[in-house]
C-alpha positions in Angstrom: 94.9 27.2 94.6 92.6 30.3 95.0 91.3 31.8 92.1 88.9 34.0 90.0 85.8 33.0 88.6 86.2 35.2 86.1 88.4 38.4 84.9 88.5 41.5 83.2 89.7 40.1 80.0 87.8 37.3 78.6 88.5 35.2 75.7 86.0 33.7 73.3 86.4 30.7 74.8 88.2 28.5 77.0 90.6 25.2 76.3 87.4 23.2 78.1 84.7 25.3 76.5 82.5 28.4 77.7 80.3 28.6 79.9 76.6 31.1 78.8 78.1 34.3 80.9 74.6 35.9 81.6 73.7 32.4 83.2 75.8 33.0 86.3 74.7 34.8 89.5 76.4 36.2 92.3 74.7 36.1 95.6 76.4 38.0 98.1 73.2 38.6 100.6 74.3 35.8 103.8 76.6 37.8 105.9 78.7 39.0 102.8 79.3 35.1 101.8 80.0 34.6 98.6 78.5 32.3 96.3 78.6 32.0 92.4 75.4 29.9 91.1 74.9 29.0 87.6 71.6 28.7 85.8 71.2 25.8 83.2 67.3 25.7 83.4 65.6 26.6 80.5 63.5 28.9 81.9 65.9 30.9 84.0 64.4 30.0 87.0 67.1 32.6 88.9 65.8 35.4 86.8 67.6 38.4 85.7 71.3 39.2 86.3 72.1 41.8 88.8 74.3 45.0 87.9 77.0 44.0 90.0 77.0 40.4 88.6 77.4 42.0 85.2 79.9 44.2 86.1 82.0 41.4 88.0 81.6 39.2 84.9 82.8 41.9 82.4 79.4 41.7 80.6 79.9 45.7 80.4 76.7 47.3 82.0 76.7 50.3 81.3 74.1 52.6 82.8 72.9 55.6 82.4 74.6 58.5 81.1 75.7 60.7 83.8 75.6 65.1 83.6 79.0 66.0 82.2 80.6 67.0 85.4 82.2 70.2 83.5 85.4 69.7 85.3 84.0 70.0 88.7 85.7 67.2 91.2 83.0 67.3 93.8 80.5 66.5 90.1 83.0 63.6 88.8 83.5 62.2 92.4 79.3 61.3 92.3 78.9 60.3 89.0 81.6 57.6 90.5 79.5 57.0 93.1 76.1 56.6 91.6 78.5 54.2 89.0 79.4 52.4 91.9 76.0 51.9 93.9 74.4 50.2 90.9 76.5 47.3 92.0 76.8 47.6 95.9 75.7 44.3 97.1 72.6 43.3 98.9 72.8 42.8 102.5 95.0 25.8 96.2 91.7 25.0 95.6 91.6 22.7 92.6 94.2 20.3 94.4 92.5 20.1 97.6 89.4 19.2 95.7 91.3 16.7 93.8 92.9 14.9 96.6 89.7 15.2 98.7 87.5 14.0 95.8 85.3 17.0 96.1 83.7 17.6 92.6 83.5 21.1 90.9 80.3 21.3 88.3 81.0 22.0 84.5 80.2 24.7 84.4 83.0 25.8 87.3 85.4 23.5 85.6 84.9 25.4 82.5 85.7 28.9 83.9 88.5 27.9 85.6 89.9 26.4 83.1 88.8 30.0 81.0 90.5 32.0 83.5 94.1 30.3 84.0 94.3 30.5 79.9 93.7 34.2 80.1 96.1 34.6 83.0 99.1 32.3 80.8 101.9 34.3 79.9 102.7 35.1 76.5 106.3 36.5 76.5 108.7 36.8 74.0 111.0 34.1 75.6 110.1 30.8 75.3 110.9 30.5 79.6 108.1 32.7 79.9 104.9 31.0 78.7 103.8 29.6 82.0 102.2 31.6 85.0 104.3 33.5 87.6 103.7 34.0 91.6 101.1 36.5 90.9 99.3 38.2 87.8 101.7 40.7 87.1 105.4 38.6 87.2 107.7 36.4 85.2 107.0 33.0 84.9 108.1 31.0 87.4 108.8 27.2 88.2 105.9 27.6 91.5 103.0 29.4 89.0 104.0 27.2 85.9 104.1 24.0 87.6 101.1 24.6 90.1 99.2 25.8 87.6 100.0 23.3 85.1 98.8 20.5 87.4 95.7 22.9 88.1 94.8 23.1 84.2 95.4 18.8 83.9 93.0 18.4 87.1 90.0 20.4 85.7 90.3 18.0 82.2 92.6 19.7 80.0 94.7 17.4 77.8 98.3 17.4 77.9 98.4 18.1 74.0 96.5 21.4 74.1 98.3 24.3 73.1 98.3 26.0 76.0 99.6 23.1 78.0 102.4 22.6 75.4 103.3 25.7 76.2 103.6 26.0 79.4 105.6 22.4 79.8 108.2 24.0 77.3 108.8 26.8 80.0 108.4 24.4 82.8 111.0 22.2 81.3 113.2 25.2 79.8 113.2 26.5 83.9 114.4 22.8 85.2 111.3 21.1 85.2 109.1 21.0 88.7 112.6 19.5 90.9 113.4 23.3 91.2 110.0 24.3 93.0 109.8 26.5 96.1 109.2 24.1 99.4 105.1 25.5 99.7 105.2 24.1 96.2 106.9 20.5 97.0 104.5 20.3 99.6 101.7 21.2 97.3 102.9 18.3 94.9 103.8 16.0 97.7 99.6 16.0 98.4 98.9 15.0 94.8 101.4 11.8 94.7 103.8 13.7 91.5 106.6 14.9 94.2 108.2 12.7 96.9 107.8 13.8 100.5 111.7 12.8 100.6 112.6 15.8 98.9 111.0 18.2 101.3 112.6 19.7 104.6 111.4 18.3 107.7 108.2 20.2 108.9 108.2 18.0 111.9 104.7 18.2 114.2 106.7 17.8 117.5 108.0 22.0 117.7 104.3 22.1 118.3 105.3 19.9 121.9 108.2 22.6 122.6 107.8 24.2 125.7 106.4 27.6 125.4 109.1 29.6 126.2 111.6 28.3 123.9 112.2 31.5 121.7 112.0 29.7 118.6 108.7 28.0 119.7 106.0 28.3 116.7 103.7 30.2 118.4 106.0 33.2 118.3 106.1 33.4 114.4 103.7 35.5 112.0 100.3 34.4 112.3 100.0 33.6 108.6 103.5 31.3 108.7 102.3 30.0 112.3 99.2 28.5 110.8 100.3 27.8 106.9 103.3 25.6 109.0 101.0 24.0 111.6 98.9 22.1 108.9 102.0 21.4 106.5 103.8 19.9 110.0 100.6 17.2 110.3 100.8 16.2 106.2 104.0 16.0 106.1 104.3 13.9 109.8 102.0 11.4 108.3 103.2 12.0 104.3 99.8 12.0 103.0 99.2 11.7 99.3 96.8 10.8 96.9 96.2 7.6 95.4 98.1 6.9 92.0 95.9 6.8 88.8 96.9 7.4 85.2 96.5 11.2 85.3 99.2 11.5 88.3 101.3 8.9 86.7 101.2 11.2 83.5 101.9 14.6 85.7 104.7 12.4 86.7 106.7 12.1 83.8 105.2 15.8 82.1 106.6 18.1 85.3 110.3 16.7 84.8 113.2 16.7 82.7 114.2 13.5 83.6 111.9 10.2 84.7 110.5 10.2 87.5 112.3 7.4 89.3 115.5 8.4 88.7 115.4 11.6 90.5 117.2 11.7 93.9 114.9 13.5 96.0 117.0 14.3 98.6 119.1 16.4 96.6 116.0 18.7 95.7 115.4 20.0 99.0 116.7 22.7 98.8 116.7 23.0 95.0 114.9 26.0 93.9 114.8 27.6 90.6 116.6 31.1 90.2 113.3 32.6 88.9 111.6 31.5 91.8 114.5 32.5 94.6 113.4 35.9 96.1 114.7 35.0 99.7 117.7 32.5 99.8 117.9 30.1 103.2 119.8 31.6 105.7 123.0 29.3 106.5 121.4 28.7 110.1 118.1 27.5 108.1 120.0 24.8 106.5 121.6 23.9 109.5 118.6 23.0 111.3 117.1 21.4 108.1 120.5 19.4 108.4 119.5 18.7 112.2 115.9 18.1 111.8 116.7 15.4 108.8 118.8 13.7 112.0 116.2 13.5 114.2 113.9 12.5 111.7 115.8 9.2 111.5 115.3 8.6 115.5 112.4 10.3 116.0 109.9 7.9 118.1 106.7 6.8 117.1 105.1 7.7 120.1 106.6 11.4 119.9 105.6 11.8 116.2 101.9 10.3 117.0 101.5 13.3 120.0 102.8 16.2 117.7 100.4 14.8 114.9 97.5 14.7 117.8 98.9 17.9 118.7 98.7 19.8 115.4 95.1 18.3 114.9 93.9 19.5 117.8 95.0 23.1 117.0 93.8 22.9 113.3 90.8 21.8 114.8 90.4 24.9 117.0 91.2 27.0 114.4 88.4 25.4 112.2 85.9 25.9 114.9 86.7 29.4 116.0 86.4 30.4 112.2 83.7 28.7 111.2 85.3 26.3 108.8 87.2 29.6 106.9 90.4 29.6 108.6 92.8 32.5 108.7 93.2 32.9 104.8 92.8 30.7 101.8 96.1 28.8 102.1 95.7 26.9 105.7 91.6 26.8 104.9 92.5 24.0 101.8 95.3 22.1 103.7 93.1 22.1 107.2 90.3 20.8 104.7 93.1 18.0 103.4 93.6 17.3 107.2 90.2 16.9 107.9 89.9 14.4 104.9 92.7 12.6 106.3 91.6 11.8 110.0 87.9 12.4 109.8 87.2 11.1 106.9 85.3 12.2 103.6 81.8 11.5 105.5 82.3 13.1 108.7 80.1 16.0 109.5 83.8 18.2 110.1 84.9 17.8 106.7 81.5 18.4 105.5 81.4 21.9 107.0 84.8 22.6 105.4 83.1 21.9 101.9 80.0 23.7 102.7 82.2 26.9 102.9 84.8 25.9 100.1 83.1 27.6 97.3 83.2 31.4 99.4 87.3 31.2 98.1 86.1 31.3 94.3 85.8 35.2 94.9 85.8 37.7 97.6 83.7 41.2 98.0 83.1 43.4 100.5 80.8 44.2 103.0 78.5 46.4 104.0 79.7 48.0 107.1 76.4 48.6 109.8 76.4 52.1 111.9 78.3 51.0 115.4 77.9 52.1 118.4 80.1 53.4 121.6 80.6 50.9 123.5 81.7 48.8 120.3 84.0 51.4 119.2 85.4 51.4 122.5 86.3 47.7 122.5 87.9 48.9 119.3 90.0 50.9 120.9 90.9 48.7 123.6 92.5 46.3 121.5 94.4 49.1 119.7 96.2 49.6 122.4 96.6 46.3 123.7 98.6 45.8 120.3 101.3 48.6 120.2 104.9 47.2 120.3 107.4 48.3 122.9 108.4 50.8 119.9 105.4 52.4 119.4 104.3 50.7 116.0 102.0 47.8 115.3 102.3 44.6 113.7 99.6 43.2 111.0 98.0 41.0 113.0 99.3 40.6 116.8 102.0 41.7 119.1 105.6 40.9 118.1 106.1 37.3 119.4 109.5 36.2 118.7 113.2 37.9 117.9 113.8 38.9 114.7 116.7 36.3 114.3 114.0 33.7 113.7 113.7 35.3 109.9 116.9 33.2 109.5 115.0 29.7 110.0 112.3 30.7 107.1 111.8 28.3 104.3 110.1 30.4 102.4 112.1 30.9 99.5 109.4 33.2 97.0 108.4 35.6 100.0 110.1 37.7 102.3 109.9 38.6 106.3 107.3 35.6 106.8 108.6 34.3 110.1 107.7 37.0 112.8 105.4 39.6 113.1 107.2 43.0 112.3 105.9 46.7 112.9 104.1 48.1 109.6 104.2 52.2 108.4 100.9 51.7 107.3 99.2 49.6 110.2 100.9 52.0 112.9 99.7 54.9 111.2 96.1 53.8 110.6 96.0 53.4 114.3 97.2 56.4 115.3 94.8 57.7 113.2 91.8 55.6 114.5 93.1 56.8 118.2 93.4 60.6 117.0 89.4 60.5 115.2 88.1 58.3 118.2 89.5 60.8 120.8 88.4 64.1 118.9 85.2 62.5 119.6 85.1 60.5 122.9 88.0 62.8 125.2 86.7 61.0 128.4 88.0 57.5 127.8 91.4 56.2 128.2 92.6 59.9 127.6 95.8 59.5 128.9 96.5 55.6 127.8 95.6 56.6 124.2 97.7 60.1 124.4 100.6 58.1 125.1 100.1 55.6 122.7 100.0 58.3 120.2 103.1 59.8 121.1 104.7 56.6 120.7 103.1 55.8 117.7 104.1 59.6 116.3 107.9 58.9 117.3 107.9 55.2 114.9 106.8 56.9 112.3 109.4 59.9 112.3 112.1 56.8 112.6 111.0 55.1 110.1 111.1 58.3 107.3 113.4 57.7 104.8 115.8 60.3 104.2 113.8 61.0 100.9 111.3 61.9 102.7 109.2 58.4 102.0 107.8 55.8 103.9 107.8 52.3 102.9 104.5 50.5 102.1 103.8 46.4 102.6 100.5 46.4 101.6 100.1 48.3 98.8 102.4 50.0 96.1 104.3 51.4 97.6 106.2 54.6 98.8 103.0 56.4 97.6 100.8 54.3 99.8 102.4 54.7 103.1 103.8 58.1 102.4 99.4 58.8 102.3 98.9 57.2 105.5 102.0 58.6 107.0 101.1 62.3 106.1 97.4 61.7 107.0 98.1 60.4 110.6 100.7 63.1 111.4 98.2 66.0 110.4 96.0 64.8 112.8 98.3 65.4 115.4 99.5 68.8 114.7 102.1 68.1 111.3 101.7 70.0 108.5 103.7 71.6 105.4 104.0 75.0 107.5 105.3 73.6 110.6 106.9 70.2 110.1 110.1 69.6 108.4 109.2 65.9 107.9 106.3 67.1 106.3 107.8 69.6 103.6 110.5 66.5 103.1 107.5 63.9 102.3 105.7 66.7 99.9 108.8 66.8 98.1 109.3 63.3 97.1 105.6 63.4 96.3 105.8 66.4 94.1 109.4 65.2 92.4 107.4 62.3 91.4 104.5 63.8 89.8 104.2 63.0 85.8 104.2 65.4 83.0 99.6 64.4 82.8 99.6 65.1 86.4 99.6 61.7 88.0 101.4 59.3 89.8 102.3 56.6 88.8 104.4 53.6 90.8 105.4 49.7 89.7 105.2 46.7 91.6 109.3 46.6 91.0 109.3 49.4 93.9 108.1 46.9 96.7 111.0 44.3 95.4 113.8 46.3 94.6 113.0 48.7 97.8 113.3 52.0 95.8 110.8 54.1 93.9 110.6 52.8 90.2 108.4 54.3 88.2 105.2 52.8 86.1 105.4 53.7 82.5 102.0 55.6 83.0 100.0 57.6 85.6 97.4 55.4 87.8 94.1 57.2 88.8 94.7 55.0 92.2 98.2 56.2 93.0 97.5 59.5 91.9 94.6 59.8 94.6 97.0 58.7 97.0 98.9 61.5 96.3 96.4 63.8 96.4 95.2 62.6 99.9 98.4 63.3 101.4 99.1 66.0 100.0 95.7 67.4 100.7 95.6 66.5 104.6 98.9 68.1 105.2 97.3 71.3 103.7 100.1 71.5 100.6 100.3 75.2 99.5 100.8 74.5 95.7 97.4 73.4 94.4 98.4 73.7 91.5 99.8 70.1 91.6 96.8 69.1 93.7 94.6 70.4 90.5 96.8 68.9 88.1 96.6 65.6 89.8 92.4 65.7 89.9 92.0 67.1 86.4 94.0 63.7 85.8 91.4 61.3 87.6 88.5 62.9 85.4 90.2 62.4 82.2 89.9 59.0 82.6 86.1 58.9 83.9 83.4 57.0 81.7 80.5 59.0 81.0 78.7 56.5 82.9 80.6 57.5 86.2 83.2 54.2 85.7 86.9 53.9 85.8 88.7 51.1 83.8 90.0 48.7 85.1 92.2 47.9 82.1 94.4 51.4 82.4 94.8 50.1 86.1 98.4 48.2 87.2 98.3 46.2 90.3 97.6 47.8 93.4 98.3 45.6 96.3 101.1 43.4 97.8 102.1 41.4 100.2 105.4 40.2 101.9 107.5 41.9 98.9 106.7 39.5 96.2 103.3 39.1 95.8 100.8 41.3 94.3 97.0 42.0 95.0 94.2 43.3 92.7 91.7 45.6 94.6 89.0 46.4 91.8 87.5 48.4 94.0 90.3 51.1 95.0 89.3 52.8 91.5 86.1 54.0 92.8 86.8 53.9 96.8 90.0 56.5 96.3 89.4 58.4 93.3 85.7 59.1 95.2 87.8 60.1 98.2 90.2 62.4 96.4 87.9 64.3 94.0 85.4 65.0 96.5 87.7 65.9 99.7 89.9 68.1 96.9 86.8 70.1 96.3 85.6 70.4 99.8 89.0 71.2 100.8 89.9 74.3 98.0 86.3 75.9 97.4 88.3 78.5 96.1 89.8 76.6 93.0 88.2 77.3 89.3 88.9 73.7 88.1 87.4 74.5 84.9 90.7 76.1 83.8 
């Protein structure tokens, strides 16, 4: 439902047509909103593209030539910079749009349509020509199908290649019966699914008594509010109208007619390619007892959890200004809206004035702040440390960890309560080591012990390997970085720490024969280090952080590693994105691209490489 304007790889053109690339603009200037524009005047009345909308549209500015930086890291690390201030900024979409009759203009119909061709799969196996869960995985019956229905909404005809393609693999997986529940739900909306083949989401848990321990407000933020607006749609089964494109989708996302599927039985059907994280036998018995108590549910309880859930989607519109938490509950709140508001109430208005920001997302410009803001900062760092020392993602851990076994979520995995994270305990003990080096006088005590605690989580969570394991990026290399970072700053280094020497070795062991790193997505699924079939400039400056901060004796790896990073430098100061694999993740399935971490690391790791070993001749 979220996607990218644009990508790295563009085609010619598009199964809808092409849009004039150097027409579009990117304005990112109102409090780091985003907002694509495109110019169809005649006279360019929005004037000259910008750098960083060139870059972002893979219209390949180039820039000046930078000095040859002779080997030199500190010389490499600001040609990347100077690359990378040209374009600093100044200071389920498609379906939701569909069912809420919010139109997209050509020209964003066109690139849409553009991208999802570019991102189609084009395996060797006929069951993988459709789209997967993310950019780098198999096809799948949720990316196919989704994205199938996507491609038919924005205009493009059943018949076109593409299309025929990816029905074959729809149809060679089990056809659309054999979607993931987020997905059911999804086609539920859009009138091609019945609501009777989805598990009851009913509104009333939202009437539970707060203490009960499997009350929704004790599960992962992201689950909590993703489940709180499915609750309301599927309370009151909303769904689109019928017309003769749904009545098609009908009949194209099966292998058998429509009306002849018994929806009941595809509850809990989900495709093999699709099944990362089976129910849990207690899920399905409560799915068993919820189907139950749907059949004697009163109206009057159903009508207050509906009310319920509005009024907390509500809230959670308000207090974000109409952006939600993330992408996901932003386009089914919208739905919501649509649904009791109405299409011409000033509510769902808002939630279309801020729609188009979820076409593409950049950074911000951070602002110098001051003390008393960076001690509110801390404040709520340690308001947020578990009873074990580490920290959770988003909030304190709310619920037991048996609730895991009530998750629906068949494509993702630990999505029910918050959990502690390597990488978010560490980067707060780290915040709390920097902030008191430089303020001693507040909470000196509170934060000393909340370091200490912090310090013994991550020495239990070492692998005997010597790793850490990373959510949030791939993946032993990531957390291993933060892990070796936050312990230096609290006395750990290669000469005095065991821990230490065992993390440098699993580093080191890893290193390739070009001098990088280099990790694949498959580490984050299968849980052990796999290796990518190349070195990544990103990874590799991981390495060399950690390495670096625990003050490794062999530099010659640490050289090795750097010399690899410049190889791959542009004369123009740029990295590719192209030699890059996928950086992020999230809950063990899903990947992330970060097209900034090539310049935001690889800066970091040239330059504190050189500042740190003065004493190195890198030109040899």
């Amino acid at each position: 439902m979220v996607v990218l304007i644009n990508n790295t790889s563009i085609s010619a053109t598009g199964p809808l047509g092409s849009t004039d690339l150097t027409r579009w603009h990117l304005d990112t200037s109102s409090d780091g909103k985003v907002n694509w524009s495109y110019d169809s005047s005649p006279e360019r009345s929005l004037g000259l593209q910008s750098f960083e909308t060139k870059y972002w549209l893979s219209l390949h500015p180039k820039g000046p030539t930078l000095p040859d930086p002779e080997g030199n890291p500190l010389k490499a690390a600001r040609n990347g910079l100077e690359f990378l201030k040209q374009f600093q900024s100044p200071d389920g979409l498609v379906i939701a749009c569909y069912i809420t009759k919010i139109p997209f203009s050509r020209e964003v119909t066109q690139e849409l349509a553009r991208y999802l061709a570019n991102e189609q799969r084009s395996g060797k196996s006929p069951r993988d020509q459709g789209w997967g869960l993310h950019v780098a995985g198999h096809s799948t019956v949720f990316g196919t199908a989704l994205n199938y229905v996507t491609c038919r909404l924005l205009g493009i005809d059943a018949e076109a290649p593409m299309l025929v393609r990816a029905r074959a693999t729809l149809h060679a997986l089990g056809g659309a019966t054999g979607i993931p529940t987020w997905g059911k739900v999804w086609l539920s909306l859009l009138n091609v699914y019945d609501w009777e083949g989805v598990n009851p989401i009913p509104p009333e848990f939202w009437l539970l008594p707060d203490f009960i321990p499997f009350h929704p407000w004790r599960w992962w933020v992201h689950s909590r509010q993703v489940y709180l607006a499915m609750s309301y749609l599927w309370g009151k089964r909303v769904k689109a109208d019928l017309n003769p494109l749904l009545n098609s989708l009908r009949q194209e996302l099966y292998v058998q007619p429509f009306e002849s599927i018994e929806w009941f039985k595809c509850r809990n059907l989900v495709a093999k390619e699709d099944l990362y994280s089976p129910h849990h036998p207690v899920a399905d018995a409560l799915f068993r007892v919820l189907g139950l108590w749907e059949r004697v549910c009163p109206k009057s309880i159903r009508h207050a959890g509906i009310s319920r859930v509005h009024e907390l989607c509500k809230m959670e519109d308000e207090n974000t200004n109409y952006q939600a938490l993330a992408p996901v509950n932003k386009v089914l709140n919208m739905i919501i809206s649509w649904d009791q508001d109405g299409r011409d109430s000033e509510i769902f208005k808002l939630h279309e004035k801020s729609l188009h920001q979820f076409l593409w997302m950049t950074n911000y410009t951070p602002k110098l702040i001051s003390k008393e803001r960076l001690c509110q900062a801390v404040d709520v760092i340690l308001s947020l440390q578990n009873l074990n020392g580490g920290y959770g993602s988003y909030e304190l851990i709310r619920g037991p960890s048996w609730l895991e076994w009530l998750s629906p979520a068949e494509i993702f995995a630990k999505t029910m309560v918050e959990i502690c994270y390597v990488e978010c305990t560490t980067a707060c003990l780290t915040a709390l080591s920097v902030f008191n080096q430089h303020f001693s006088d507040y909470r000196a005590d509170e934060i000393s012990l909340a370091r200490q605690s912090a310090i013994k989580f991550i020495h239990q969570s070492q692998r005997p390997d010597g790793s850490w394991y990373g959510s949030w990026a791939v993946c032993f290399t990531y957390a291993t970085m933060f892990a070796l970072e936050s312990l230096s700053l609290n006395g750990e280094t290669y000469d005095n720490s065991i821990r230490v020497k065992k993390a440098c070795k699993f580093l080191i062991d890893r290193q390739m024969k070009d001098g990088g790193w280099g990790e694949s997505f498959e580490s984050c699924e299968q849980d052990v280090y796999i290796h990518h079939q190349k070195s990544q400039i990103v990874q590799t400056s991981w390495a060399i952080l950690g390495l670096i901060s625990v003050k490794y004796p062999q530099l010659d790896s640490i050289k090795r590693g750097c010399q690899f990073i410049m190889s791959r430098q542009k004369s123009n100061g740029e990295w590719d994105e192209e030699e890059e694999s996928i950086k992020g993740v999230f809950n063990k399935t899903t990947s992330v691209t970060y097209p900034n971490y090539k310049f935001a690391w690889t800066i970091w790791a040239l330059g504190k490489a050189f500042k740190q070993y003065p004493e190195i001749n890198w030109n040899i």
